[in-house]
NUDOGU-556513 format. One line per 4 residues: number of its first residue (from 1); their letters; for each residue x, y, z of C-alpha. Coordinates in Angstrom, 2 decimals. Layout:
<drenlums>
NUM	A	X Y Z | ...
</drenlums>
This chain:
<drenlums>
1	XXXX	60.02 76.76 192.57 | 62.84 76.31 195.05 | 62.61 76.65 198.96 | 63.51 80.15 199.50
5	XXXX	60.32 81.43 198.29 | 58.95 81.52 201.43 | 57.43 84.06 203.66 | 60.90 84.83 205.21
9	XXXX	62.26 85.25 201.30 | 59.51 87.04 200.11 | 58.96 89.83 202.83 | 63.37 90.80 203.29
13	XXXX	64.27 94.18 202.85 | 67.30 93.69 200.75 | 65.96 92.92 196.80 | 66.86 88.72 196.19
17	XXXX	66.54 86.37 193.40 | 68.12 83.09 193.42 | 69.40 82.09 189.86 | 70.73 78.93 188.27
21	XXXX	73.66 80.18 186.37 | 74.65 77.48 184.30 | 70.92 77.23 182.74 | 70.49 81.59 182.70
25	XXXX	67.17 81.08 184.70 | 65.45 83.17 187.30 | 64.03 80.54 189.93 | 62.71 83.27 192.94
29	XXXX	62.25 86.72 193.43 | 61.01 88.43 196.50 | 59.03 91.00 196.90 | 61.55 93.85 197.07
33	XXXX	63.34 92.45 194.04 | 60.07 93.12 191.97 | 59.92 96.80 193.37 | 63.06 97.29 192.23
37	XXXX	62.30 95.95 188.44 | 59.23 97.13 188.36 | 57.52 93.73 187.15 | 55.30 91.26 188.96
41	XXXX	56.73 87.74 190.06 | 55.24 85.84 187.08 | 57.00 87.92 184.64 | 60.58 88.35 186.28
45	XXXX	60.42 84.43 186.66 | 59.60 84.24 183.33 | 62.40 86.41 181.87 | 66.76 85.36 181.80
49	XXXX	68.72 86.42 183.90 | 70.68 88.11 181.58 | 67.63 90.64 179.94 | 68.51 92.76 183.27
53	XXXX	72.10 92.97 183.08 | 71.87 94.54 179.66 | 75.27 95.28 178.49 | 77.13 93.80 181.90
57	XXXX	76.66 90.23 180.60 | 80.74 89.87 180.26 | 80.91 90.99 183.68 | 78.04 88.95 185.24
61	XXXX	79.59 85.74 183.69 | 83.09 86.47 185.73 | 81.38 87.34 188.67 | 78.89 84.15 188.99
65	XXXX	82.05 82.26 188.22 | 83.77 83.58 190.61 | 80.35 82.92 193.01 | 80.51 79.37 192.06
69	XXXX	84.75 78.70 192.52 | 84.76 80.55 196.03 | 80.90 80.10 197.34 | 80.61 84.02 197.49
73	XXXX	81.33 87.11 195.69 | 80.54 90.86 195.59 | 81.09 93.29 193.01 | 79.70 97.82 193.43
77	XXXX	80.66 98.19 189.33 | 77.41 96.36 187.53 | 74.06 97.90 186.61 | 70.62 96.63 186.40
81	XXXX	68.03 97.69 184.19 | 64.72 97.94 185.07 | 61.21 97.85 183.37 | 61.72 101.56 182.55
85	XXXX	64.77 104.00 183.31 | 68.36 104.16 182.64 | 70.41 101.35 184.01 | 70.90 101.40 187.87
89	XXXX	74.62 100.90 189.09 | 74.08 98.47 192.01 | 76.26 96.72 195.13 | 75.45 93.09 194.99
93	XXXX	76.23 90.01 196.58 | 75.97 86.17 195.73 | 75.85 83.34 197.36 | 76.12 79.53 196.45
97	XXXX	73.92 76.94 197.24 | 73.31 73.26 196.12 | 69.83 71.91 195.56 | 69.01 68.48 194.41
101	XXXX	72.72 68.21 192.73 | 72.14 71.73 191.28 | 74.17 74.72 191.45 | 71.77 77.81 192.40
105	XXXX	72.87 81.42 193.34 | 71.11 83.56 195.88 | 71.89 87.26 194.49 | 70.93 90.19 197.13
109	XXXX	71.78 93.77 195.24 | 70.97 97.17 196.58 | 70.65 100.76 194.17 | 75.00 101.44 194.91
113	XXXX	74.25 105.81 195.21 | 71.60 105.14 197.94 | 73.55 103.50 199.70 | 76.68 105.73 199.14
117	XXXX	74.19 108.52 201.08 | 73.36 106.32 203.81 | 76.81 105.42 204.56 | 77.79 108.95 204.48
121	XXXX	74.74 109.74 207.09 | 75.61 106.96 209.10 | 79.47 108.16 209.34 | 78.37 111.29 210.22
125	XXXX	76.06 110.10 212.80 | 78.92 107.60 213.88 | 81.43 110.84 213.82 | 78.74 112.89 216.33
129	XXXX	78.64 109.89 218.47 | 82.40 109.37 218.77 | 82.22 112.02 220.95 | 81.16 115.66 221.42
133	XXXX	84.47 116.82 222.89 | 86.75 115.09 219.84 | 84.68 116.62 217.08 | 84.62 119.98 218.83
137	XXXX	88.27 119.79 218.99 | 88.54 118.80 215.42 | 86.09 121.46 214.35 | 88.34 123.87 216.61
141	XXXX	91.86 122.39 214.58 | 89.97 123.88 210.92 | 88.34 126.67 212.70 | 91.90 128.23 213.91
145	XXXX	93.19 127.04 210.89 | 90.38 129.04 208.88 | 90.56 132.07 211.35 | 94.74 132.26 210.86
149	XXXX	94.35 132.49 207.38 | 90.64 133.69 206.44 | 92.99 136.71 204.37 | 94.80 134.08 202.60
153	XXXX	91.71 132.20 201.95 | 89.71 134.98 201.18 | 92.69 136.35 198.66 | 93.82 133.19 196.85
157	XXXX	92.76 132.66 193.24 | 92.87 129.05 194.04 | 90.02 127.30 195.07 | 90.94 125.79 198.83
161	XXXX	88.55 123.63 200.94 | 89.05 121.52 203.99 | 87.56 117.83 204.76 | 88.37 116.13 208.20
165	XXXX	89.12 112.68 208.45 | 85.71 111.46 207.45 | 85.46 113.27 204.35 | 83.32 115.98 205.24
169	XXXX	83.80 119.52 204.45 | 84.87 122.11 207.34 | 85.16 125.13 205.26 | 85.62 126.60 201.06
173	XXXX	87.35 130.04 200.26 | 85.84 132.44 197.56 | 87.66 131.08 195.01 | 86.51 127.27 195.07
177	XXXX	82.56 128.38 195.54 | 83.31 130.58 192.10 | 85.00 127.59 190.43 | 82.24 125.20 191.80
181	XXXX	79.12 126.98 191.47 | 78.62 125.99 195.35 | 77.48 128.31 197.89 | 80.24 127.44 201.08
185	XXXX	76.62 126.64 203.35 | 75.80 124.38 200.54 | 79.02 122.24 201.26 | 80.11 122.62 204.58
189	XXXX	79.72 119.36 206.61 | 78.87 117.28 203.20 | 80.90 114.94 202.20 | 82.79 116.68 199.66
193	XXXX	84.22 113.55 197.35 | 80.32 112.60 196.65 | 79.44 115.95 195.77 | 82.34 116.96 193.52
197	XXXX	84.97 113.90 192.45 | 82.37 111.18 192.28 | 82.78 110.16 189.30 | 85.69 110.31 186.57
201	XXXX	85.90 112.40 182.94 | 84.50 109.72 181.40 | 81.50 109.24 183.72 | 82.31 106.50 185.78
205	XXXX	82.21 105.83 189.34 | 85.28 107.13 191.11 | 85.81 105.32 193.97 | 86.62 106.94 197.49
209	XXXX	89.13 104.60 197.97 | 91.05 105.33 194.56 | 90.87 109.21 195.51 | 94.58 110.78 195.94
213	XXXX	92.92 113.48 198.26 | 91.85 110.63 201.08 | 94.54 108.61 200.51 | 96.52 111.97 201.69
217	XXXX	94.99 112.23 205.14 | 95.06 108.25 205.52 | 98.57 107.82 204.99 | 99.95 111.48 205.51
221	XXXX	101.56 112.65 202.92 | 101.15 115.52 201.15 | 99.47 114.24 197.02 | 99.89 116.03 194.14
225	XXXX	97.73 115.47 191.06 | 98.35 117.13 187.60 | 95.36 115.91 185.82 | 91.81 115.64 187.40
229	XXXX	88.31 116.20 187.30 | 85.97 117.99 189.58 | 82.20 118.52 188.34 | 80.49 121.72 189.19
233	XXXX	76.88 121.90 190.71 | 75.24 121.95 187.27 | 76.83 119.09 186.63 | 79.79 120.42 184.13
237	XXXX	83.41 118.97 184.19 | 86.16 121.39 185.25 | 89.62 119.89 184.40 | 91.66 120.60 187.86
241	XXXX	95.35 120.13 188.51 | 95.55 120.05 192.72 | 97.64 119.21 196.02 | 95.99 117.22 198.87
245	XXXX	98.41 118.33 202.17 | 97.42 116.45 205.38 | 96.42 118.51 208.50 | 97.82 117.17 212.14
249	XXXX	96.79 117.51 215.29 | 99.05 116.20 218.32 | 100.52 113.93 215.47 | 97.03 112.64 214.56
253	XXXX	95.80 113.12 211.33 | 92.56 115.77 211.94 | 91.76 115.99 207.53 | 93.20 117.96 204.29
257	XXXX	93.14 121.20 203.07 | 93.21 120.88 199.38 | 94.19 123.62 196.94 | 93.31 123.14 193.46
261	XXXX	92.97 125.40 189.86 | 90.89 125.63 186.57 | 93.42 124.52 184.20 | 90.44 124.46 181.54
265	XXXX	92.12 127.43 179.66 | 95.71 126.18 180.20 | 94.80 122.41 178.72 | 92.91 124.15 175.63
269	XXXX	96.16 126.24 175.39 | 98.02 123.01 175.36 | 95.37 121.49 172.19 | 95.81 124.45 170.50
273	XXXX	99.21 124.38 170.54 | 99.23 120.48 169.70 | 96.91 121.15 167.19 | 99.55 123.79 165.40
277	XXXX	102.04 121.07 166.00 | 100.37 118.75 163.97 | 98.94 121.01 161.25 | 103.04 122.49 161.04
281	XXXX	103.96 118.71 160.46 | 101.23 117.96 157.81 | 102.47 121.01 156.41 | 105.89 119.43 156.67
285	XXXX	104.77 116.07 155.09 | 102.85 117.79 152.19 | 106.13 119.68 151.29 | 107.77 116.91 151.13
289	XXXX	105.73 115.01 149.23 | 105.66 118.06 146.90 | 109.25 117.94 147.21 | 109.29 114.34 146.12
293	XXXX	107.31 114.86 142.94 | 108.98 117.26 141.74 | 111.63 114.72 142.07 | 110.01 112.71 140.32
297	XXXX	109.35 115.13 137.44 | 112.61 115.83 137.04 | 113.86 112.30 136.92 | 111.04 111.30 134.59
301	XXXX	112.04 114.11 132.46 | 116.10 113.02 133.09 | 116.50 109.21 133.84 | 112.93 107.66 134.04
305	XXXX	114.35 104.08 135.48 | 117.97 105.21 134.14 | 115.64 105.91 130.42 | 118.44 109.18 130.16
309	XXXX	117.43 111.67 128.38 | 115.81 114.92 127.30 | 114.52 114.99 123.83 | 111.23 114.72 122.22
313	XXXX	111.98 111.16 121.29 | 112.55 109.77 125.06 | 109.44 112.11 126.39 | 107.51 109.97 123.82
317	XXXX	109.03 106.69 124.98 | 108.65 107.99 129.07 | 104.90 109.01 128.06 | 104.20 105.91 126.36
321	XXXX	105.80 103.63 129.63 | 103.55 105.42 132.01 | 100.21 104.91 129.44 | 101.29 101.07 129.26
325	XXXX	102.52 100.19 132.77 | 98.99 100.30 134.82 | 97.21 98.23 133.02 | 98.18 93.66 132.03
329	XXXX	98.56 95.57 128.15 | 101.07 93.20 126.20 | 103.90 95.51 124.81 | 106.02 94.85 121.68
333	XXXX	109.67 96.91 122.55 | 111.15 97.56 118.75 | 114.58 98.97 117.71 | 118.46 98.64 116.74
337	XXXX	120.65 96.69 118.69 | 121.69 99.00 121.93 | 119.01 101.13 121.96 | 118.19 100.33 125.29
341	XXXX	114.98 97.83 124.71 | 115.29 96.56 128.15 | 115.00 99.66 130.08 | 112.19 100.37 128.87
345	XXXX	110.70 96.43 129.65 | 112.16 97.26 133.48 | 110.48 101.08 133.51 | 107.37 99.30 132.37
349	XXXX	107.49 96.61 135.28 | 108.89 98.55 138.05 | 105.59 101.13 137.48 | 103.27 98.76 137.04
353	XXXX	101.50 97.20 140.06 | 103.32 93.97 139.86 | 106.77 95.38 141.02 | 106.61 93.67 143.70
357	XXXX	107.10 90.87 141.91 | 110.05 89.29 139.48 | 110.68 90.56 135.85 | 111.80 87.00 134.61
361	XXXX	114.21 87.73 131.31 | 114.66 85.60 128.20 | 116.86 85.71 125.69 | 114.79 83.72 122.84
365	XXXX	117.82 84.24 120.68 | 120.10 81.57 122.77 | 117.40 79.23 123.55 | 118.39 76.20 121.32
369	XXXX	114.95 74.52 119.76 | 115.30 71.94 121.57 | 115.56 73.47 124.79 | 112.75 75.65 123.88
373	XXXX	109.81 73.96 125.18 | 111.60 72.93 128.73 | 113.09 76.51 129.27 | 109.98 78.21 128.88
377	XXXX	107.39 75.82 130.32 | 109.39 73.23 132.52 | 109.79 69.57 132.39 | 109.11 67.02 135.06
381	XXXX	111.96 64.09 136.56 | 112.84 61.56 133.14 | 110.94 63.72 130.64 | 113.53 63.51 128.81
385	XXXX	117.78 62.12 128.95 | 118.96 64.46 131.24 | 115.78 65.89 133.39 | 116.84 64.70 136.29
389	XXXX	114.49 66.10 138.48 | 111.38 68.80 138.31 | 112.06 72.02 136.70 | 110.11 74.86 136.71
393	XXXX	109.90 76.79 133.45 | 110.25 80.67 133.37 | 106.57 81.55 133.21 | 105.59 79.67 136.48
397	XXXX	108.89 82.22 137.71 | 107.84 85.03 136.25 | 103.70 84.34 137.91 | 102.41 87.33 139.11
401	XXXX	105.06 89.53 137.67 | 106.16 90.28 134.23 | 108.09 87.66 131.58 | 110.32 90.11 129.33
405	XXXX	111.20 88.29 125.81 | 113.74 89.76 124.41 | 114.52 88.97 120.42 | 111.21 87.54 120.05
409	XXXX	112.01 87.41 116.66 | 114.40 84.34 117.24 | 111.85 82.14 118.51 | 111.31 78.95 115.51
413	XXXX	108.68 79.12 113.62 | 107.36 75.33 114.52 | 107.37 76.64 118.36 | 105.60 79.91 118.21
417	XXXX	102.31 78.14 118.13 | 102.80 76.74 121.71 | 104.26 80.34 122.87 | 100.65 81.50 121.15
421	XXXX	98.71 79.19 123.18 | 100.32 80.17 126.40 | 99.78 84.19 125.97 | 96.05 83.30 124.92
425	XXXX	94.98 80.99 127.85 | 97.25 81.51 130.55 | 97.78 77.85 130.92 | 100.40 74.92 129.57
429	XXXX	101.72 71.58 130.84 | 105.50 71.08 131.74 | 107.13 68.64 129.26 | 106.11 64.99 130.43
433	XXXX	103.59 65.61 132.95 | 99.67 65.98 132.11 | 98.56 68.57 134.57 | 97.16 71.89 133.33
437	XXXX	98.82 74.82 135.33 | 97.50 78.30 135.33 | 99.56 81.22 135.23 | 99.25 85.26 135.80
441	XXXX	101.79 86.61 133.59 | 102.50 89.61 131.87 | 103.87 89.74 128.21 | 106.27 92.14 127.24
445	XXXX	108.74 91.77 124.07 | 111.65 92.97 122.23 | 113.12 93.06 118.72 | 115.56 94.51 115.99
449	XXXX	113.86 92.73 113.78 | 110.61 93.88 111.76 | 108.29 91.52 112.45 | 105.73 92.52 110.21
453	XXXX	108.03 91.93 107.41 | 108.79 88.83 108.94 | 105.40 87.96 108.88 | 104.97 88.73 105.18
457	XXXX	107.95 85.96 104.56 | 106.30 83.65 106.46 | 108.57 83.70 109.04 | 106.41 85.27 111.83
461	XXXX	103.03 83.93 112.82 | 100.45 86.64 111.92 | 98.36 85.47 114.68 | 101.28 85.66 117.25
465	XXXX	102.48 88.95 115.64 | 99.08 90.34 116.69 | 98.98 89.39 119.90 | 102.18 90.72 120.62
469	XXXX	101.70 94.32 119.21 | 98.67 95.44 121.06 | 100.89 98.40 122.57 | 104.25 99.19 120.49
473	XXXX	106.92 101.50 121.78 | 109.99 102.24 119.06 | 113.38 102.83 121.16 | 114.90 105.29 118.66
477	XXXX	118.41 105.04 117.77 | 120.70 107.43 119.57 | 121.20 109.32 115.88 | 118.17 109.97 116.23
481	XXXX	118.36 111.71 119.57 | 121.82 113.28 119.93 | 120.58 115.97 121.88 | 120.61 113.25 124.84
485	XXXX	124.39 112.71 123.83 | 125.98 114.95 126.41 | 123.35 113.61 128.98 | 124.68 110.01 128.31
489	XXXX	128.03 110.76 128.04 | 128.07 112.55 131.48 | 126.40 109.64 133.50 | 128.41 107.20 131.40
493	XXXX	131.60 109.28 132.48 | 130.17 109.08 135.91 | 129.68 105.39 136.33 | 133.20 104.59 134.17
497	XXXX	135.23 107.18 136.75 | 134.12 105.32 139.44 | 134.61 101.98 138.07 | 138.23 102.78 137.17
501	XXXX	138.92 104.55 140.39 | 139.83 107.99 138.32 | 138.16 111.40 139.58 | 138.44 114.90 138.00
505	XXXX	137.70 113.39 134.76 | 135.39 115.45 132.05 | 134.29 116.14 128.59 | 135.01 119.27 126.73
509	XXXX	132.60 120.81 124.96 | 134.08 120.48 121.28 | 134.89 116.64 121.90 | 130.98 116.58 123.22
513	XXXX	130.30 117.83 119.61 | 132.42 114.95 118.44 | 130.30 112.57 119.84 | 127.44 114.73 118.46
517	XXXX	129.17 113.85 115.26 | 129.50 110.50 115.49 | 126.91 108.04 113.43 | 126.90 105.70 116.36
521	XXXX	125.79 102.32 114.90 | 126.40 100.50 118.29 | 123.95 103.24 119.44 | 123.73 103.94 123.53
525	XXXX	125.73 100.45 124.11 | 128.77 101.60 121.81 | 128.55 104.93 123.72 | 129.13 103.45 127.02
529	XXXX	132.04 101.06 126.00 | 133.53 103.87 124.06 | 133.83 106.37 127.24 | 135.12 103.56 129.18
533	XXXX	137.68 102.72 127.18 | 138.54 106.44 127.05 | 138.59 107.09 130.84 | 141.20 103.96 131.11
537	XXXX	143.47 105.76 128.36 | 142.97 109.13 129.90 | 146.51 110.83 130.55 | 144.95 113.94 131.80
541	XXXX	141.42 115.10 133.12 | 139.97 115.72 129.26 | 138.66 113.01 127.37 | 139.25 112.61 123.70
545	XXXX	136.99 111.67 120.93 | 138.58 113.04 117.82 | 139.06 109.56 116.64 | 135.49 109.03 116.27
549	XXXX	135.03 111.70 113.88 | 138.36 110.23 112.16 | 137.25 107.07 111.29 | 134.90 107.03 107.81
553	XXXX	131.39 105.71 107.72 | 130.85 102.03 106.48 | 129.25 102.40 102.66 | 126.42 100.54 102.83
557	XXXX	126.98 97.85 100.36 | 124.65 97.40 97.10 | 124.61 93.78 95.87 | 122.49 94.49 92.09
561	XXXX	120.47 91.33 91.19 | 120.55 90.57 87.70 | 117.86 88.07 86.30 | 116.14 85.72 88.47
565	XXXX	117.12 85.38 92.08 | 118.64 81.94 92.77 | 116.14 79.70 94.78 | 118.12 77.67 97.74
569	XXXX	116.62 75.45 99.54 | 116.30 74.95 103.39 | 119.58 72.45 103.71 | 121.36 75.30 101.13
573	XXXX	120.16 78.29 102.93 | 121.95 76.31 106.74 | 125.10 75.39 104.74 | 125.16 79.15 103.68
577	XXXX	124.84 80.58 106.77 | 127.35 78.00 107.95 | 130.05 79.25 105.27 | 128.67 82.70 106.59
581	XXXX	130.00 82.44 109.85 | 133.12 80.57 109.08 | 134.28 83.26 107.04 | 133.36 85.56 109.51
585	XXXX	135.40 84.34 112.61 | 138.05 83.51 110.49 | 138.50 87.43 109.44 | 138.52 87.75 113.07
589	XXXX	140.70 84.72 114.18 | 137.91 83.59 116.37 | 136.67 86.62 117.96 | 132.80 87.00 118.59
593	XXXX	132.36 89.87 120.44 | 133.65 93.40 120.73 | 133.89 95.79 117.43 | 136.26 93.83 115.66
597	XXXX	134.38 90.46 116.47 | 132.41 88.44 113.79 | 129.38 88.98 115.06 | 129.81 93.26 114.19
601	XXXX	130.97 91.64 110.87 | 127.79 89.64 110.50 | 125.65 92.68 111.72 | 123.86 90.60 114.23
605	XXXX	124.34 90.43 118.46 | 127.69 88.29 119.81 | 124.45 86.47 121.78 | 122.80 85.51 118.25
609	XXXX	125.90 84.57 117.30 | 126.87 82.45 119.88 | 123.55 80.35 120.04 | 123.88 80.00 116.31
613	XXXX	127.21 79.09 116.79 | 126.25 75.66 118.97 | 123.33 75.01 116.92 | 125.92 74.34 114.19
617	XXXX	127.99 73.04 116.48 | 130.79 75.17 115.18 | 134.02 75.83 117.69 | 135.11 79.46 117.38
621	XXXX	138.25 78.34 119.12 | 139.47 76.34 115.67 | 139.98 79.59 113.91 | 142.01 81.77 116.94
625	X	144.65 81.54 114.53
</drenlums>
């Protein structure tokens, strides 16, 4: 036990402990100290300092901080809890010491509201002793004023009162001892701050030195304040808006008169009306987010991800992409060349919840073998001649999105065993390097092809044919569908007007029923190139089409087998697809693509053609002429 608990520290009239702050431990208490938390010495000294500060800690650490850096501090805003009770808001004072090489803290702290009331006595005992003949000529400076205007007062709705320069009340109209719930005897000569504006809408202390209505008299000018509380005598808010006008007397300030209003009703006016102003904007947002969907309906009934169209057959396709697109499902896209297979691979992606994230595309069809393994899984630097540095593969691209493989059917049959072992575990090695890498990727795929035929050939793993058709979705040729024609051909017509810088331009509706006509075996794609190359040769603002219906169907050619089909084998079956394709672009001096290409000749894509093509290592360019 330190030196100050003495008789001296034990009998003072102010409550004391001395603390060490660094170790949280109560060292002395006097007598008044264990009054005021009702506990004997023994027990305070054996309880932190902190246990009485209850939620104030934050504070208390700032303030003994600031104790320790300047030797003293003082703070009126902390509270102290006793044994029992609510927390006590207290004035208190520290003090530093040094004992034995020890930093120590002599705290002194008094209940802050008692002595609020003493200072308020003492001021008014200080203001009677000031002199008889100065407060009777300040009482006489509120008394005329009163008198001169006791019909004003007595008239106003407003509540007015007057305080002289010490803050104590000289008189109240009608109209504040209504709003108040004070009698006027109740108030007069009581300081009227402590009574009514003590304390802010939140419930804390409101300083008198923060308070607009003394800061009026003290500095003389007239304060106006919009939003306020006052508290009536039963202890209820009242929301006030008020003006604080300095009173003079021989160019002395003598006090205020302060007029102030209920503006309970007027700021529950305001709420209501901010509440209607925010329901009328919900409303807003909830029309147009009703707005929006029906936007949505009507482009997932019109262009679901620019998937045009009306008919049965696109509903089922648009029904289908929003069944598949929540969920990792793989999807096996199937139909004739131009169907639009890809749209529907980019509607499934872009509704899904990784469309945040890439939709990597492969063509499998111009992937060379050879290439195969590097373009899909990667390689690492010398792998191989040529790898001349790390290369990702397109399923560490497409991780955490979607890898689209388009003509599936392509893929060698000697490679689709790896592909399987990818979609099964999620994993695979880059060409040349020995770590394992995990992947997130979603599977969707495309073909003209039928696999399942393919797979009774032999020329499809059943295994990878299975894994790839857990959800199929047939894109239906555009004979099939012709009710979407005009549709197509109007967007199509849009996007080619633009393109050739042509406006005014449209489609009749007997050519429409041209196109109806049409067989379309280029399907949505021929469509397309057809309109554009009608809005170049426009003349006028009507397309044409008659052409189409013009130009006779194909016969489907009939080859009739007689006796035992010839068996080629593998080197026969190249060198006759070889022969195939020479014949082909020499029919068409060279030409792939485009209607009157080889590869329309061949009945397979210009892209097929053109990876077969340098597999072969063939040079379309020989037979130009």
């Amino acid at each position: 036990m330190y030196q100050w608990q003495s008789i001296g520290f034990w009998t003072a009239p102010t409550p004391m402990m001395v603390i060490t702050p660094h170790t949280n431990q109560i060292k002395a208490a006097n007598s008044e100290a264990c009054k005021f938390l009702e506990q004997d010495l023994p027990s305070i000294l054996r309880s932190r300092v902190t246990q009485f500060f209850g939620d104030n800690i934050s504070h208390l650490i700032v303030f003994t901080d600031e104790a320790i850096t300047n030797g003293e501090a003082s703070s009126d805003t902390m509270y102290l809890s006793a044994k029992q009770g609510d927390p006590v808001r207290i004035e208190l004072a520290a003090f530093r010491h040094t004992v034995d090489d020890e930093v120590v803290l002599t705290l002194a702290f008094q209940n802050a509201e008692m002595l609020t009331e003493f200072r308020e006595r003492t001021d008014a005992q200080r203001h009677y002793r000031s002199g008889l003949g100065h407060w009777q000529r300040m009482s006489k400076v509120f008394q005329e004023f009163e008198h001169e205007n006791r019909l004003l007062l007595d008239a106003a709705g407003e509540g007015i009162y007057g305080v002289d320069a010490n803050g104590l009340t000289t008189f109240v109209n009608p109209a504040a001892e209504r709003i108040l719930g004070w009698q006027a005897d109740e108030l007069i000569g009581r300081n009227m701050h402590s009574l009514i504006h003590a304390h802010h809408a939140d419930g804390s202390h409101f300083h008198v030195s923060d308070c607009p209505i003394y800061q009026a008299f003290r500095e003389g000018i007239v304060r106006n304040v919009e939003d306020d509380v006052f508290w009536s005598k039963n202890g209820e808010p009242i929301d006030v808006e008020y003006t604080s006008t300095p009173i003079k007397d021989n160019g002395h300030v003598a006090g205020a008169v302060i007029i102030f209003r209920d503006v309970t009703e007027k700021k529950n006016a305001q709420q209501e009306l901010l509440n209607a102003l925010d329901e009328v904007e919900q409303l807003k947002q909830r029309l147009e987010l009703e707005n929006a969907y029906l936007q949505e309906e009507l482009n997932s009934e019109f262009n679901h991800h620019q998937i045009i169209g009306k008919s049965s057959a696109v509903q089922n396709i648009v029904q289908k992409i929003e069944m598949a697109a929540p969920t990792d499902v793989t999807v096996l896209v199937t139909g004739e060349s131009g169907t639009g297979k890809e749209l529907i691979a980019r509607a499934i992606h872009e509704s899904s919840e990784r469309s945040k994230r890439s939709l990597i595309r492969v063509n499998c069809a111009a992937i060379p073998s050879e290439l195969f393994e590097s373009e899909f899984f990667g390689h690492a630097k010398g792998s191989f001649t040529g790898a001349t540095s790390d290369r990702p593969g397109r399923f560490e691209l497409a991780d955490g999105g979607t890898l689209f493989l388009d003509e599936v059917g392509e893929i060698p049959l000697a490679l689709q065993g790896k592909l399987l072992r990818v979609l099964q575990e999620q994993q695979f090695e880059r060409i040349g390097e020995a770590k394992t890498r995990n992947v997130d990727v979603r599977i969707i795929t495309a073909t003209n092809r039928n696999l399942k035929e393919q797979v009774d050939k032999g020329k499809f793993r059943e295994d990878l044919y299975f894994r790839l058709c857990v959800f199929p979705i047939e894109s239906v040729p555009l004979r099939e569908r012709t009710d979407d024609i005009p549709l197509l051909a109007q967007h199509f017509l849009n996007k080619a007007s633009v393109r050739a810088n042509k406006t005014g331009l449209k489609i009749s509706l007997g050519q429409l029923e041209h196109l109806k006509q049409y067989h379309w075996p280029g399907n949505i794609r021929e469509l397309e190139n057809i309109i554009e190359r009608q809005v170049i040769l426009a003349q006028g603002n009507t397309l044409n089409f008659e052409e189409l219906v013009q130009q006779p169907r194909k016969p489907t050619k009939v080859i009739i087998e007689s006796g035992e089909p010839e068996l080629l084998a593998e080197d026969s079956l190249k060198q006759q697809q070889r022969n195939s394709m020479i014949t082909a672009l020499q029919l068409c001096n060279g030409k792939v693509f485009g209607d009157d290409g080889a590869a329309k000749l061949l009945g397979i894509k210009p892209t097929t053609l053109a990876s077969r093509l340098k597999r072969f290592k063939i040079d379309k360019n020989q037979y130009s002429n």
